[in-house]
TORPA-4810 file (N, C-alpha, C, O; in nm, 3 decimals):
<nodes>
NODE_1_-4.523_3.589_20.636_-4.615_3.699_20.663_-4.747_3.668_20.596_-4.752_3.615_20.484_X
NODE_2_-4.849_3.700_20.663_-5.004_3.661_20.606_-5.090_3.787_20.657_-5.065_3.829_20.770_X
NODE_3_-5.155_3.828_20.607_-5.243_3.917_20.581_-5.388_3.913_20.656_-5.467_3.848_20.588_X
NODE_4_-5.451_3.969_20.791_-5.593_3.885_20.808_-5.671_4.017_20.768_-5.633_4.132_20.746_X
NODE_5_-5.796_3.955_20.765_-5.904_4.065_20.790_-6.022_4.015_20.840_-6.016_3.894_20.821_X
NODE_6_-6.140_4.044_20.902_-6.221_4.023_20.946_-6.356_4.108_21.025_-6.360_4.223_21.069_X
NODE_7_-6.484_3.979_21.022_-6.537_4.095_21.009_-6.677_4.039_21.102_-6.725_3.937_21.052_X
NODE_8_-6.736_4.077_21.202_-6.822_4.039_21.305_-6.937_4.055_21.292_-6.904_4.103_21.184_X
NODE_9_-7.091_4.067_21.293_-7.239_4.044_21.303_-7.245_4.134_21.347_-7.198_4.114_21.459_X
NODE_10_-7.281_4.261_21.339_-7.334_4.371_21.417_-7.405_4.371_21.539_-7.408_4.465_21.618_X
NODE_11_-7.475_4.238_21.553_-7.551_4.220_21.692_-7.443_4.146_21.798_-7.493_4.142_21.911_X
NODE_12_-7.314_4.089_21.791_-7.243_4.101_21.834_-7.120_4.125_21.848_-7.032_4.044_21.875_X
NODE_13_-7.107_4.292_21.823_-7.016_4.374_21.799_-7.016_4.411_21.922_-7.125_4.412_21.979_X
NODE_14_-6.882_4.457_22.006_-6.880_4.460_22.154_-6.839_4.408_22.267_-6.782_4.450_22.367_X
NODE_15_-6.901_4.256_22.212_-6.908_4.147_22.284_-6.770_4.105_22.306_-6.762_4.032_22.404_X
NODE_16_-6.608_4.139_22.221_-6.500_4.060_22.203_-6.496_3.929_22.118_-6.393_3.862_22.107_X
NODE_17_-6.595_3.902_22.070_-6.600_3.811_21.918_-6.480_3.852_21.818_-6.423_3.757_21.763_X
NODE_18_-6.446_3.950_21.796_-6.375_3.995_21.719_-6.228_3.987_21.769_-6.149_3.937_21.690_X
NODE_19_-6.173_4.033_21.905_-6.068_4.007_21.954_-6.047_3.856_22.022_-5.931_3.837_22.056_X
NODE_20_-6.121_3.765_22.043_-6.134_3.629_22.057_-6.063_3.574_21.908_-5.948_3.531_21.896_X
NODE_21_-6.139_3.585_21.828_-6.102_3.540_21.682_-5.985_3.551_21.617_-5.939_3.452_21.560_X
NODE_22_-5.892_3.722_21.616_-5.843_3.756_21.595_-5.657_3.671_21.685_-5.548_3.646_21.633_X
NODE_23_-5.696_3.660_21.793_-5.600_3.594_21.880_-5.600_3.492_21.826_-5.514_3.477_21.739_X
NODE_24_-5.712_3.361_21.857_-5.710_3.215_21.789_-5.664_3.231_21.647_-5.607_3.130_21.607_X
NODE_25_-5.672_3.315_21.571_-5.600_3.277_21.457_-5.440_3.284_21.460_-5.352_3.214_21.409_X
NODE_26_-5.439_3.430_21.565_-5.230_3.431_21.567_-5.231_3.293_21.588_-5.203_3.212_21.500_X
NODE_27_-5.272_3.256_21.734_-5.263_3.123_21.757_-5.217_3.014_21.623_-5.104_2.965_21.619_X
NODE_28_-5.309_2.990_21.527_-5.369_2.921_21.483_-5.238_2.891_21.314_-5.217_2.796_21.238_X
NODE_29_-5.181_3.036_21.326_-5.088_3.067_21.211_-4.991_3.024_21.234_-4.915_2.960_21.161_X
NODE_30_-4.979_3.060_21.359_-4.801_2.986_21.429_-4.801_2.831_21.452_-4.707_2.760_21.416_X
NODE_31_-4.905_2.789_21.510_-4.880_2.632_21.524_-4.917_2.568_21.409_-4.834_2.476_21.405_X
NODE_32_-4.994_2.555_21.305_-5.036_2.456_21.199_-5.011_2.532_21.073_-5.024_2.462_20.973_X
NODE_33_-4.971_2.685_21.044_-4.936_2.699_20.891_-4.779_2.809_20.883_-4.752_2.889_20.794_X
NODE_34_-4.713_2.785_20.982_-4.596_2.875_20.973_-4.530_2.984_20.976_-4.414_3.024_20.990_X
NODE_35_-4.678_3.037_20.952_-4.653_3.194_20.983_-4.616_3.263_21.087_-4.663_3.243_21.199_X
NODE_36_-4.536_3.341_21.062_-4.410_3.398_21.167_-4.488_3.526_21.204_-4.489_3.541_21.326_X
NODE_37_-4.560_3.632_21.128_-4.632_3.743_21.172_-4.747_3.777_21.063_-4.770_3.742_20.947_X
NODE_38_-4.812_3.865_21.162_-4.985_3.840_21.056_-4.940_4.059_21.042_-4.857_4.140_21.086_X
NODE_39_-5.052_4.056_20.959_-5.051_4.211_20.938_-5.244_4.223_20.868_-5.329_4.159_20.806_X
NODE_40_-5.222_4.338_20.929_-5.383_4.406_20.908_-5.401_4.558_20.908_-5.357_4.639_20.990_X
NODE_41_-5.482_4.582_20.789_-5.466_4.762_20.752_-5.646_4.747_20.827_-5.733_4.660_20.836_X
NODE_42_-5.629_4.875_20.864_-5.775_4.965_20.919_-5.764_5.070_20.848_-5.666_5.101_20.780_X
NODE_43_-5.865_5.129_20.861_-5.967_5.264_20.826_-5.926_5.378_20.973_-5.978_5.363_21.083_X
NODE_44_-5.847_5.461_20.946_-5.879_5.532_21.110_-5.970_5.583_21.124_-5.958_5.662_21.218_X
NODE_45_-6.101_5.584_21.066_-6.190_5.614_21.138_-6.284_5.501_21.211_-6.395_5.522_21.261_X
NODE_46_-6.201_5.354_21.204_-6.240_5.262_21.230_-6.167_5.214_21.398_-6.070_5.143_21.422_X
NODE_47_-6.275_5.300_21.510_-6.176_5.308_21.639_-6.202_5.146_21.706_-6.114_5.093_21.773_X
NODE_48_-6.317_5.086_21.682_-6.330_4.919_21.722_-6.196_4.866_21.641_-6.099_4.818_21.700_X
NODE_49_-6.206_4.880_21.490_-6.087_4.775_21.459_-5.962_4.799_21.498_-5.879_4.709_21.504_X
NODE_50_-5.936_4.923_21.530_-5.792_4.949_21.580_-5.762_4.889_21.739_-5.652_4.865_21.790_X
NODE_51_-5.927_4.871_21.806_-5.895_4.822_21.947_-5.870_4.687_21.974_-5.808_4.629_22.063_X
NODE_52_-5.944_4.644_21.859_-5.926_4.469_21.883_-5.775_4.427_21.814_-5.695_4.346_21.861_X
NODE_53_-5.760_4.510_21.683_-5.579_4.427_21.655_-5.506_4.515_21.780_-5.424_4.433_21.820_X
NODE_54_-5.494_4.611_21.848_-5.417_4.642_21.942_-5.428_4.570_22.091_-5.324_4.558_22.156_X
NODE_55_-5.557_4.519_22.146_-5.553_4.433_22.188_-5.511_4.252_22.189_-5.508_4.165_22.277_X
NODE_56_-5.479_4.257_22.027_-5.453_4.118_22.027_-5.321_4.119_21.974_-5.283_4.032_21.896_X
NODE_57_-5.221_4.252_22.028_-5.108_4.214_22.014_-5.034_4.286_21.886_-4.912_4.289_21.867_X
NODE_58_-5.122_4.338_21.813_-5.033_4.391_21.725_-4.993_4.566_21.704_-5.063_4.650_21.759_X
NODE_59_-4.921_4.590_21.652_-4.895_4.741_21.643_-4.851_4.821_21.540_-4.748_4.799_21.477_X
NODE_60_-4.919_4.904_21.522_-4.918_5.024_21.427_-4.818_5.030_21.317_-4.721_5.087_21.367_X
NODE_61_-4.797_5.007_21.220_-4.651_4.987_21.171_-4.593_5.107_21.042_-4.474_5.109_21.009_X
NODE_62_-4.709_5.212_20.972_-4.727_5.272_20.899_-4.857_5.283_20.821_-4.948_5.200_20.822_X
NODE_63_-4.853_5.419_20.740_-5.007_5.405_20.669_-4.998_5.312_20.580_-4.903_5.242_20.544_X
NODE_64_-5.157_5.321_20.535_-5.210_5.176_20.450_-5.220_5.267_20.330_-5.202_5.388_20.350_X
NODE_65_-5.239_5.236_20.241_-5.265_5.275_20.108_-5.429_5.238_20.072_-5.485_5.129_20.073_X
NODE_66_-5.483_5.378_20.039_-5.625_5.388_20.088_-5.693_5.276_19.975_-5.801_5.218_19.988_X
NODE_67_-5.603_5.263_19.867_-5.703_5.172_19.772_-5.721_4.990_19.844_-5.807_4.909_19.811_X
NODE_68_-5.596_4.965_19.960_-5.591_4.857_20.038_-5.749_4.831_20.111_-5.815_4.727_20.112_X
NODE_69_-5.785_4.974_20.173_-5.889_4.962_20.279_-6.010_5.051_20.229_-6.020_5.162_20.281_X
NODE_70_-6.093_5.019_20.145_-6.170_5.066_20.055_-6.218_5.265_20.047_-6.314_5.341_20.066_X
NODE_71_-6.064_5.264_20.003_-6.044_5.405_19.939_-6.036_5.517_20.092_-6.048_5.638_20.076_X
NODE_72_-6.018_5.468_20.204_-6.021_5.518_20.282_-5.839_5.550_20.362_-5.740_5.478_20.372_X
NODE_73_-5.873_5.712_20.408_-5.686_5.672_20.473_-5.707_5.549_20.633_-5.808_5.530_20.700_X
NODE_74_-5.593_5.499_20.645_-5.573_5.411_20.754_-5.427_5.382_20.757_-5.356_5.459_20.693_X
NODE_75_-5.382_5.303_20.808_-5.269_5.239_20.853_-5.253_5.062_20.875_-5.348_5.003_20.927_X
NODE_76_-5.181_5.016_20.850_-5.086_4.864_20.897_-5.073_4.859_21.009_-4.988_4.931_21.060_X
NODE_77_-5.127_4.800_21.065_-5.082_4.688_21.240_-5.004_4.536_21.184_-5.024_4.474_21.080_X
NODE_78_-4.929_4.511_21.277_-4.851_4.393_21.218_-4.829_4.313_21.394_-4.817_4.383_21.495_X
NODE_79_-4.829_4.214_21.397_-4.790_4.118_21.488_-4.675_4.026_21.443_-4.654_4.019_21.322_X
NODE_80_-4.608_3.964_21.519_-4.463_3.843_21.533_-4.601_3.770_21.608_-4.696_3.813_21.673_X
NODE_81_-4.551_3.625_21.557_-4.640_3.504_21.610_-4.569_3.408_21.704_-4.451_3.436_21.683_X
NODE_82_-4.571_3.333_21.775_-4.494_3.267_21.858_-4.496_3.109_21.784_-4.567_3.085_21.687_X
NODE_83_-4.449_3.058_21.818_-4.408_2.871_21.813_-4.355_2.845_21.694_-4.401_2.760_21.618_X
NODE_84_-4.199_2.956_21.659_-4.122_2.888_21.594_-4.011_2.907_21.689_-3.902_2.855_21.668_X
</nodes>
């Protein structure tokens, strides 16, 4: 299990930079460092970051612990990675 976070240029926020990235890394965890599933806490008032990890596969798994996501309430998304 590995942990991502990330974080895009405001001038191209929108664009899918963020859900591009977010995929190539599942990608990127499963074939060259082993990782079996990634996990990522949001902010719910953060409705982009919840669209891009739900678009790239992952899902909701419980709340986050607000001191995780800078003092804010949110929740855990977690993904299973493929190529083991």
């Amino acid at each position: 299990m590995a942990e991502l976070g990330y974080r895009v240029a405001e001038h191209v926020s929108g664009r899918g930079v963020a859900t591009a990235a977010v995929r190539e890394i599942c990608s990127l965890g499963a074939s060259r460092h082993r990782v079996t599933a990634l996990r990522a806490a949001t902010s719910r008032d953060n409705l982009a970051s919840q669209r891009v990890l739900l678009k790239s596969g992952f899902s909701e798994v419980g709340p986050a612990d607000p001191a995780d996501i800078g003092g804010k309430p949110g929740c855990w998304y977690q993904r299973d990675v493929e190529g083991h």
